[in-house]
N, C-alpha and C positions, 0 to 999 in steps of 0.2 A: 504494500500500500504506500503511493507516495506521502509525502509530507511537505511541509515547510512552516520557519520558526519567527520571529519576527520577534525583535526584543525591542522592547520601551526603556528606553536609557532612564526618566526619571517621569514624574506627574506632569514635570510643568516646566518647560525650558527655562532655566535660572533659578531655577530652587535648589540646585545643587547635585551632581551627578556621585551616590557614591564610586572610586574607585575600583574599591575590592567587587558589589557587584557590576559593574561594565566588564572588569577581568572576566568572572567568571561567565557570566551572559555571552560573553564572546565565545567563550571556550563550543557552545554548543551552535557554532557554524550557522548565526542568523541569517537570512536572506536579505534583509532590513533593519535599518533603526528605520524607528517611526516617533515622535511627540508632539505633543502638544503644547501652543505656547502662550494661547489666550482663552480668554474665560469672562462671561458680562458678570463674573461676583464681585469684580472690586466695584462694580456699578457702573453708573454714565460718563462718569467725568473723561475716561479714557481717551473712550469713541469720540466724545465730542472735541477736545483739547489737542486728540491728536500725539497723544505721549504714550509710552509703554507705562506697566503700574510694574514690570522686573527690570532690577538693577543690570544697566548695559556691560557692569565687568562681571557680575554673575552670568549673564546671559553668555557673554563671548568666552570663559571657563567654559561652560556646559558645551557650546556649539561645538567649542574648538578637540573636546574630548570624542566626541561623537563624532566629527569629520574625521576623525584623526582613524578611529576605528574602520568607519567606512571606508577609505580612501586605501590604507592599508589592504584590506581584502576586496576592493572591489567591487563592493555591494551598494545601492542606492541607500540614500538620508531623506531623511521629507520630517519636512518642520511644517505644521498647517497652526492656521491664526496665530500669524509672522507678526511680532511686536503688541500680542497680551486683545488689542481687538480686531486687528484684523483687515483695517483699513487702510487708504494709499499709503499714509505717512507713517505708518505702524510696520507697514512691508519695506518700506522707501527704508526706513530707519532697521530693520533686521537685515537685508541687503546689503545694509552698507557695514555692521560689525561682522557677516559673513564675506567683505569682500577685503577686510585689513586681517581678517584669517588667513583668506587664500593666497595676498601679496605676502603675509609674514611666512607662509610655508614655503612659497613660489610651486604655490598650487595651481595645475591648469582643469577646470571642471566645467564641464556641459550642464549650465543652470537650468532650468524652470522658475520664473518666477509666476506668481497666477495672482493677481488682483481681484477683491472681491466687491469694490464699488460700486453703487446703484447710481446711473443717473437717471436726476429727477424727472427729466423728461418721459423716458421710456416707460418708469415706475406711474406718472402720470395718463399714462395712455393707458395701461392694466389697469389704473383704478377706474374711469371710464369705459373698459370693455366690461368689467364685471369681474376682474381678476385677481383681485385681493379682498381677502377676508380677515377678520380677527384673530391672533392666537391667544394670547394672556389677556394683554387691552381686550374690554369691552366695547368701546367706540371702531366705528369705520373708519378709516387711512382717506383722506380728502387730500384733493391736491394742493390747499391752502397748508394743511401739517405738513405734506413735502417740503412747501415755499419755508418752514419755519425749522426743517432740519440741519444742522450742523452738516451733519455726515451720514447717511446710510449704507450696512453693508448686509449685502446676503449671504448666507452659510452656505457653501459648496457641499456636492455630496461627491459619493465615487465618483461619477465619470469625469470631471476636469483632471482630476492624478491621475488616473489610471489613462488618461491621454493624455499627460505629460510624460508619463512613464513610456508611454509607445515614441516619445521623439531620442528615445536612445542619452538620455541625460545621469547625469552623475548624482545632481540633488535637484530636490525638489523645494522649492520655498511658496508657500501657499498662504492669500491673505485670510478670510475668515470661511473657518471650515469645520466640518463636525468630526468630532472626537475621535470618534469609529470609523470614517472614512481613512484620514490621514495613517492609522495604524492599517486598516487593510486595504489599503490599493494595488501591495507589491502581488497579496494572495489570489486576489481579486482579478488580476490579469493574468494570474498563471491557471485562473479558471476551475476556481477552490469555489465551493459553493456560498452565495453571499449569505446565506443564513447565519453559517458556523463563522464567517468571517468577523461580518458585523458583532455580532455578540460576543467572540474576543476582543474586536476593535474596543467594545464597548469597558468589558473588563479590562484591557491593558491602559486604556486613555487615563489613566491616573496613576499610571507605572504601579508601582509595590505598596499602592493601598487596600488593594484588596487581597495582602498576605500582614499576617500577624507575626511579631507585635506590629502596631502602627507607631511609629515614629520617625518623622523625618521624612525626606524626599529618601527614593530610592527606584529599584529598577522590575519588572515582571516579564518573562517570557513566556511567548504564546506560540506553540503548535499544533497546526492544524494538518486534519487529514480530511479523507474522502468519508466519513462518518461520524467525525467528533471536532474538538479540539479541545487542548490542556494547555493550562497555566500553571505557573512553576514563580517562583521568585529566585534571582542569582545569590541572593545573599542565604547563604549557608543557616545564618541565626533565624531565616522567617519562616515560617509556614503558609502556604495556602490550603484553607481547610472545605467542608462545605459551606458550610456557613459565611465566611469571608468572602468568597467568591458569589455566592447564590444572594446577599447582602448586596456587593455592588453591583448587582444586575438590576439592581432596585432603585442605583444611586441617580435623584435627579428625575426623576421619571412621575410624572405627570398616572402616568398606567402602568400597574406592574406585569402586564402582560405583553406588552406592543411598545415598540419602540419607532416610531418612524426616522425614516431619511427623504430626502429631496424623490432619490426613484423608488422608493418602496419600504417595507417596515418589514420588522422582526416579529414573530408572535411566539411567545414562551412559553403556552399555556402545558407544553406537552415536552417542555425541555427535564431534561432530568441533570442531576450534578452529583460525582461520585467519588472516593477517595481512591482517586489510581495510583499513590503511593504516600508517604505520609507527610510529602510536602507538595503534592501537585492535586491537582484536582481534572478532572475529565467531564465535559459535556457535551452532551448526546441532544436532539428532539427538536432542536429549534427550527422553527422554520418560516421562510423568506414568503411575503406576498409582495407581489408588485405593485407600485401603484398604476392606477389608472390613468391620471394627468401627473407629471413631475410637479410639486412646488417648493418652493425654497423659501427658507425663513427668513424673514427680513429685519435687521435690527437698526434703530435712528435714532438720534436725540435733537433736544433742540437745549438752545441758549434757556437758565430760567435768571440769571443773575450772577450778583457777588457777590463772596460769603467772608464774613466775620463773626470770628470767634473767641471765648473766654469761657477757662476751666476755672472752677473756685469749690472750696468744701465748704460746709456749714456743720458746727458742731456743738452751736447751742440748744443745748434742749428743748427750750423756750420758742426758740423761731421753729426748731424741727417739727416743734406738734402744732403751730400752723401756719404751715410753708403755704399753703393754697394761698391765702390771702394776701400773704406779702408779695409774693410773684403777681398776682392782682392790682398790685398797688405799685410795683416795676413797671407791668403795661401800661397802667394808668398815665405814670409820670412821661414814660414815654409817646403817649398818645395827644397826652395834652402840648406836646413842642411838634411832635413831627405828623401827627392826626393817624389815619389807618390805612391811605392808601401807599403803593407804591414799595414794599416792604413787607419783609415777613417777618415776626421775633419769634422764636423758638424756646422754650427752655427743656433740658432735658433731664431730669433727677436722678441720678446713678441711686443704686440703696435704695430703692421706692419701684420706678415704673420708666426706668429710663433705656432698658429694653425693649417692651412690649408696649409702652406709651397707654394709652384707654384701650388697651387690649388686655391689660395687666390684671388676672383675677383677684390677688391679693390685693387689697386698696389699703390696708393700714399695714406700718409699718414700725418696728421694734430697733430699728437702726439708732446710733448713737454719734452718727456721723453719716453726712451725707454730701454726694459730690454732683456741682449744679454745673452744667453746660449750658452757655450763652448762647445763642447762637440768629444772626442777621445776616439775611438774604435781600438786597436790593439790587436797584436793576444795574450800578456801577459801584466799585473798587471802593469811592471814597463816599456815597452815601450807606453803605453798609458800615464803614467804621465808624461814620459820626452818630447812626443811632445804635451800635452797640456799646462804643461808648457813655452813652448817655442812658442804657439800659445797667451797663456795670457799675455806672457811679450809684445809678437810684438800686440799685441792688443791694451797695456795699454802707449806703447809709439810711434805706429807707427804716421809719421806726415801724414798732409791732407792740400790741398791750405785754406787757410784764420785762420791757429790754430793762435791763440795768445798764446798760453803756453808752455813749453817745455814738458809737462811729466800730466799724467793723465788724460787719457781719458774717463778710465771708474772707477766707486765707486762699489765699494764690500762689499756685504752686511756680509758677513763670513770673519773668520778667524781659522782656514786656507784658504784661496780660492779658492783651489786646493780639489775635492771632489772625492775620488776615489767610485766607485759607482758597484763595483764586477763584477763577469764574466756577457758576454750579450750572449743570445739565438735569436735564430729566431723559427719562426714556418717552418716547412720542410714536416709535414705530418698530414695534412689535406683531408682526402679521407674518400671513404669509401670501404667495404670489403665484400662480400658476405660468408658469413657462410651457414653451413648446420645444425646447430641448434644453438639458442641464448641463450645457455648455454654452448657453447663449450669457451668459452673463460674467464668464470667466475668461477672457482672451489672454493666450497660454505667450507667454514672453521667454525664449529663448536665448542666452547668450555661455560667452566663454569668460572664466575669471581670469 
């Protein structure tokens, strides 16, 4: 029965590649590295700003490990959602610490690069035909919220890699792409069945978190055959068990049964997962439906302002049992100089409800100390600081029945205390799109380093 192994050097390109497992990961004659390099958890700010949220000398460590591997034996690299979201400037900027790699080796490599940008135009003409619908957002995609997006990108599925990989390339650098594509492209064109692929893709897309203990970035290897595939961790100390592995099949998922992509989805109802050794795990049953129309998920933000910010504790007991009122009496002062439009004030209460906000089931609180987050949203840089400053002063002297003091309510752990904290985004365009092929929106860029 043939095979082929496919190793995930780490979770997340710049969180750190261990050595010891790449060593040994390598040892078992991978076909590919494959990782992933972006993810919408650090939020909007990314996409819209245009910056990675991973450190460019972690990132260029990580890269430069995993070319280094590849390059050696010969085998393709593919990085997908290049620079954390995935957009021009995100690929534009992982490009370029992959091209002061390849001048520092006097590397010569046959690239793929693949950009995932929406333009508004086109994206305007599907919402017009009838071609976009909601995924998470409940509102319709209008072509007014195009006009008011930063940046839009769509997540690629298999077929842009898996025809990059047909132009005979060394690496693959791919803008925003889903998890399980970028891990199974190489398996995928060798014509390994997309069922068992995707859903290794889907287990390896966070490298060695789905092997115990969890600690740290690390690395998981995935072999697949004509009837299963198994995962394995390189690192000697982990385990993958059932549990750990049949857990992140779970991980992120909307439906624990079905997982979609751009041309078709997973359905798990009939997967099974078994101990094929006491550190690997074997899965049998999954199986592939296609879809009907391609669609691709479309991610956008738009501008919503400037943020200002200031951390403080409160540790009188006095204020602590009624903090409501006084933050009452913050907005108040603040409402009476700068009025309600134009501006957002935020407070957050660490110790109380500054997780879950009026979500928060517990409403009283036993704390003895409590930590208050400021926090101003205006539509520019310097009218966000002038009314969080003026929320911080009425903060730090407003009175309450029973103060004994004249002045300092709250201790500040900084100085400055005043945190300007750059422009803020929303998400605006979360949907998805119907296409008539899943390569019309990824035009494949060839060159030599």
């Amino acid at each position: 029965m043939r095979s082929m192994t496919i190793l995930a050097p780490e979770g997340m390109l710049g969180y750190g590649i261990p050595a010891r497992s790449l060593e040994e990961g390598l040892k078992r004659d991978p076909a590919a590295l494959a990782v992933d390099a972006g993810s919408t958890d650090p939020g909007p700010y990314y996409l819209g700003a245009g910056v990675p949220f991973t450190n460019r000398r972690a990132v260029k460590r990580d890269l430069t490990m995993m070319l280094e591997a590849a390059v050696e034996r010969r085998i393709p690299a593919l990085v997908g959602s290049a620079g954390g979201s995935g957009g021009r400037p995100h690929l534009e900027w992982m490009l370029d610490v992959y091209r002061e790699i390849a001048r520092e080796r006097k590397w010569r490599l046959r690239t793929a690069a693949i950009p995932a940008d929406v333009d508004p135009a086109w994206l305007k003409a599907r919402i017009a035909d009838g071609k976009v619908r909601p995924l998470d957002l409940t509102t319709p995609l209008t072509a007014d919220e195009v006009d008011r997006s930063v940046r839009i990108v769509a997540q690629m599925g298999l077929a842009p890699l898996v025809r990059a990989l047909e132009l005979d390339v060394d690496v693959v650098i791919a803008g925003r792409a889903c998890d399980a594509a970028v891990i199974g492209a190489v398996p995928i064109r060798a014509g390994f069945d997309p069922a068992l692929v995707i859903h290794m893709g889907k287990i390896l897309e966070c490298g060695g978190a789905a092997a115990y203990p969890r600690h740290g970035s690390d690395s998981l290897l995935g072999t697949v055959d004509d009837e299963s595939f198994t995962v394995e961790p390189p690192n000697p100390d982990k385990v993958c068990t059932v549990a750990s592995v049949a857990a992140h099949s779970l991980y992120e998922r909307a439906d624990p049964y079905v997982l979609h992509l751009p041309e078709g989805a997973i359905d798990l109802r009939r997967t099974r997962f078994e101990q094929a050794t006491p550190r690997a795990v074997r899965v049998t049953g999954t199986r592939f439906v296609a879809a009907e129309r391609c669609t691709l998920k479309l991610e956008g933000v738009r501008r919503v302002g400037a943020r200002t910010i200031t951390v403080a504790g409160v540790r009188d007991p006095i204020l602590v049992s009624q903090l409501d009122p006084w933050l009452a009496n913050v907005r108040e002062r603040v409402e009476d100089v700068y009025g309600t439009a134009g501006y957002r004030l935020l407070f957050h209460v660490y110790g109380r409800n500054g997780v879950m906000g009026p979500l928060e089931p517990l409403k009283q609180t036993q704390a003895h100390e409590l930590g208050v987050v400021i926090e101003v949203v205006a539509d520019d840089a310097e009218s966000s600081a002038a009314i969080l400053a003026l929320a911080r002063s009425a903060a730090l002297h407003a009175t309450y029945p029973g103060r004994k003091a004249i002045a300092g309510n709250l201790a500040f752990p900084f100085s400055p205390s005043d945190l300007r904290a750059g422009e803020v985004y929303e998400f605006n365009v979360h949907h998805l799109v119907e296409v008539d092929d899943p390569l019309e929106l990824f035009p494949i860029k060839v060159f030599e380093t």
